[in-house]
Backbone as CSV, one residue per row, in Angstrom:
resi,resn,N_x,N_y,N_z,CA_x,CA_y,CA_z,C_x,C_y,C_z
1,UNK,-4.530,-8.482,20.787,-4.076,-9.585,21.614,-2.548,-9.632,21.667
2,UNK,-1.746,-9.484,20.610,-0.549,-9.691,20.653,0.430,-8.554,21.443
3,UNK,-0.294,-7.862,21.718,0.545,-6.163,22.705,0.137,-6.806,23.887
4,UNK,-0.560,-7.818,24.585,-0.796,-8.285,25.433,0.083,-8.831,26.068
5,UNK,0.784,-9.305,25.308,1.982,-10.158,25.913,3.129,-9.873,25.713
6,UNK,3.294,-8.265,25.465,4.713,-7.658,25.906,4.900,-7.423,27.279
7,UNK,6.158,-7.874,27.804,6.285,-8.199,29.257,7.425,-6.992,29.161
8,UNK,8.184,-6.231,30.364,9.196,-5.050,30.642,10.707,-5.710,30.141
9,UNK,10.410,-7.378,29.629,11.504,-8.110,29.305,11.735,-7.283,28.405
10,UNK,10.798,-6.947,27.389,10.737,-7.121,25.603,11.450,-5.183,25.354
11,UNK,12.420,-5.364,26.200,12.964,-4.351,26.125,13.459,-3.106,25.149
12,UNK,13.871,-3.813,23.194,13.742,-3.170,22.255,12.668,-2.905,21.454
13,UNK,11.437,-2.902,22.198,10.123,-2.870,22.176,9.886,-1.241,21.757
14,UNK,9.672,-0.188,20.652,9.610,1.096,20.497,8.954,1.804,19.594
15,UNK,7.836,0.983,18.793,6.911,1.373,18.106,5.307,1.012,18.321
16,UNK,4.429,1.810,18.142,3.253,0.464,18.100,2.792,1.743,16.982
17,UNK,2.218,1.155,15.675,1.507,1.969,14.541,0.007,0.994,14.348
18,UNK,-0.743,1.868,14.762,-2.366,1.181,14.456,-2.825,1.789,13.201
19,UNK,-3.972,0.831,12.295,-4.027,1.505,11.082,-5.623,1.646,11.513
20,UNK,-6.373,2.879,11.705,-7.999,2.166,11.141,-8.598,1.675,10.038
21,UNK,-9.442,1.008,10.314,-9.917,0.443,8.862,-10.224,1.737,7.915
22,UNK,-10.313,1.722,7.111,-10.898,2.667,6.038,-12.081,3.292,6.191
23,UNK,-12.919,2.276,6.631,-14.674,3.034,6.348,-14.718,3.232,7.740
24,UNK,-14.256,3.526,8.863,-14.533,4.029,10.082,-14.087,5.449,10.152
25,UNK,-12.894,5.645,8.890,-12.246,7.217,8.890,-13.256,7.973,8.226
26,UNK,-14.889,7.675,7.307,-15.742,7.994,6.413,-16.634,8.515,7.410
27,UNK,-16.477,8.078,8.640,-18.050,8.181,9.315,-18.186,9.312,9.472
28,UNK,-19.685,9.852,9.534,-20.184,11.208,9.995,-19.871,11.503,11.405
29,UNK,-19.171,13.104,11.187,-18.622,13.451,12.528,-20.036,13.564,13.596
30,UNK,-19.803,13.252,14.772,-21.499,13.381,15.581,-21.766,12.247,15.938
31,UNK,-21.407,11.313,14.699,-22.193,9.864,15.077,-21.723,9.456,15.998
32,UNK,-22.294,8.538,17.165,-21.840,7.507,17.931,-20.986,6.253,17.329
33,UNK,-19.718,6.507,17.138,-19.351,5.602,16.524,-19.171,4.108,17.438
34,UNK,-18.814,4.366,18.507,-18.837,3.042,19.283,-19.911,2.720,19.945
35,UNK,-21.036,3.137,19.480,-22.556,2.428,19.835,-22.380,1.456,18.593
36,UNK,-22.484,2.245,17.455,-22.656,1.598,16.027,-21.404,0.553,15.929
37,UNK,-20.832,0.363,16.676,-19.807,-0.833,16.455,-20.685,-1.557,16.859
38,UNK,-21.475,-1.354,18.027,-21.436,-2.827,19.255,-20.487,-2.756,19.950
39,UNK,-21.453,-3.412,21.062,-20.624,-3.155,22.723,-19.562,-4.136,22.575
40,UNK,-18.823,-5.247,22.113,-18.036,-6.057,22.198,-17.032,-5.593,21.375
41,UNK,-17.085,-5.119,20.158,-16.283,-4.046,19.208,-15.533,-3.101,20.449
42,UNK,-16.637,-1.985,20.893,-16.213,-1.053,21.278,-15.740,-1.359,22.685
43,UNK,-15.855,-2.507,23.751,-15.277,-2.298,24.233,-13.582,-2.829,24.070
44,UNK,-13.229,-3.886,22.819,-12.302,-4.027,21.936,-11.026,-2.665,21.984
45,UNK,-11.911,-1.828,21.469,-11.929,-0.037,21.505,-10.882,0.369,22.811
46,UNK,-11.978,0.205,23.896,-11.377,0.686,25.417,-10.268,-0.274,25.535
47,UNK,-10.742,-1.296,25.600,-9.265,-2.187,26.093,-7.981,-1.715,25.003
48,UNK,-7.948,-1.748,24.355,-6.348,-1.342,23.520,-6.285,0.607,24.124
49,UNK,-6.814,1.353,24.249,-6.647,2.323,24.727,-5.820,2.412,25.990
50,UNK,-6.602,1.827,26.882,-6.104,1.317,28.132,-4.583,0.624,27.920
51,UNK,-4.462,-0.075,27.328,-3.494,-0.465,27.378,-2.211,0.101,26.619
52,UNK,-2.949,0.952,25.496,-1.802,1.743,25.333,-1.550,3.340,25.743
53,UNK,-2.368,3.551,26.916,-1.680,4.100,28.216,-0.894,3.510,28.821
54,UNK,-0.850,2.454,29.158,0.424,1.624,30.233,1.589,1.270,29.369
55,UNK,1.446,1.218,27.718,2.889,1.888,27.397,3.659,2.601,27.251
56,UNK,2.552,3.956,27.152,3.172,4.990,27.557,4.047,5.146,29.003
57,UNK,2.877,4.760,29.979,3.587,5.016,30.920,4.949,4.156,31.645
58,UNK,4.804,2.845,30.897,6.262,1.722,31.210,7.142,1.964,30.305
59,UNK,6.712,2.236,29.091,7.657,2.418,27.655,8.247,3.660,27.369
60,UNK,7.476,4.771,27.395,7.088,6.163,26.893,7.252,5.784,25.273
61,UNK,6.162,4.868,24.645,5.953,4.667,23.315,4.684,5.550,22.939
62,UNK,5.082,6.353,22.469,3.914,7.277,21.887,3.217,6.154,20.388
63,UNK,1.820,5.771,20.927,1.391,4.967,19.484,1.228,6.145,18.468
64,UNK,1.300,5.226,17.322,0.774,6.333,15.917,-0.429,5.212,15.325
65,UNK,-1.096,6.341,15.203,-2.251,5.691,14.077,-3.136,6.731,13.312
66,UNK,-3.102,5.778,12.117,-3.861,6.661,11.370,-4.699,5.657,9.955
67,UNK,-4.965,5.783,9.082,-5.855,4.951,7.797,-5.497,3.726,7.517
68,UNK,-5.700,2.957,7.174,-5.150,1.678,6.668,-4.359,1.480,5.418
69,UNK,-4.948,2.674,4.964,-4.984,2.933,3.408,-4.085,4.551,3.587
70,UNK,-2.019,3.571,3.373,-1.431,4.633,3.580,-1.450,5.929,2.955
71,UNK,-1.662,7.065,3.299,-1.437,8.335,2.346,-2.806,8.428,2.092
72,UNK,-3.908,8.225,2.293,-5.514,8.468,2.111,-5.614,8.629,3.507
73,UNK,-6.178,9.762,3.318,-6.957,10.580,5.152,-8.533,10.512,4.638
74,UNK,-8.907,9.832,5.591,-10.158,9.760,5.490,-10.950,11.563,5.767
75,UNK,-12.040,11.792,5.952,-12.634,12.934,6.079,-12.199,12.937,7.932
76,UNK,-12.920,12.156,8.388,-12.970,12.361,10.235,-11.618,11.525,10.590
77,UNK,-10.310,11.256,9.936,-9.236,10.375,10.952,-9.389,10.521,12.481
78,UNK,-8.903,11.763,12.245,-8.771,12.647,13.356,-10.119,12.226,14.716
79,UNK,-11.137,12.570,13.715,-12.222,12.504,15.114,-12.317,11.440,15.626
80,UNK,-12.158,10.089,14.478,-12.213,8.511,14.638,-10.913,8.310,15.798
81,UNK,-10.040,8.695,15.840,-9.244,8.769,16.936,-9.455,9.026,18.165
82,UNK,-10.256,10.420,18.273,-11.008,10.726,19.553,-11.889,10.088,20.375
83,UNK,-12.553,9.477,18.983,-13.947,8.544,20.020,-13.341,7.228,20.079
84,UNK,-12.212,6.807,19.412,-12.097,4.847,19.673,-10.907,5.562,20.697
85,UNK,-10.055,6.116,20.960,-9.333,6.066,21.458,-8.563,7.323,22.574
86,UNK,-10.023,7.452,23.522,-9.848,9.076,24.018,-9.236,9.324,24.972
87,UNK,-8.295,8.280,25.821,-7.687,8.434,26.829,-5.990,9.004,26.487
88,UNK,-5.902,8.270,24.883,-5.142,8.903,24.784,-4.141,9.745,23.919
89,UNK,-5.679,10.422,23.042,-5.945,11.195,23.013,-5.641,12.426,23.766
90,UNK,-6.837,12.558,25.048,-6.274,13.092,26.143,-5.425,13.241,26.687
91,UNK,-4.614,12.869,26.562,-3.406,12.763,26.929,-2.211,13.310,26.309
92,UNK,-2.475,13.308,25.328,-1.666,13.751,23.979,-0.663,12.869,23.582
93,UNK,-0.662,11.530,23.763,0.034,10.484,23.684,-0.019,10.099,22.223
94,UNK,-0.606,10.466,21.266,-1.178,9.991,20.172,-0.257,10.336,18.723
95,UNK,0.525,9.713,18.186,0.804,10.873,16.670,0.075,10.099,15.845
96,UNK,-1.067,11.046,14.724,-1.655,10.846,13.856,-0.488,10.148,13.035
97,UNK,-1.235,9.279,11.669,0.135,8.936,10.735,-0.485,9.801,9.466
């Protein structure tokens, strides 16, 4: 909610670092992870994706995210990235932390 209401004002605006929770970096690679959220979770999921494409593209803020639990890599970070967050991903907009 709160990246919501950065406006083109908020001009020294130049980081965004997302942490995942811990036990989402555990999950088995394969699984549907955003079924197993729930549709209100996951679409949670899409909307911050989405939107942090349009900082890329107003900002050029490359987000970083990675564990919650700094300096512990979960087994799948990486993949947990792909499926909550594949646009951008795709994109290559993404630095792991």
């Amino acid at each position: 909610m709160a990246l919501q209401t950065i406006t083109p004002e908020h001009r020294d605006f130049r980081q965004i670092s997302i942490y995942l929770p811990t036990h989402l970096t555990f999950w088995n690679i394969g699984a549907d992870i955003k079924r197993s959220l729930g549709e209100a979770t996951s679409r949670g999921w899409s909307d911050l994706d989405y939107l942090l494409v349009q900082f890329w593209e107003a900002f050029s803020i490359r987000p970083r995210v990675g564990c919650e639990r700094r300096g512990e890599k979960g087994q799948n970070t990486e993949y947990c990235i792909e499926c909550l967050l594949p646009e951008i991903t795709e994109r290559g907009i993404v630095d792991p932390l």
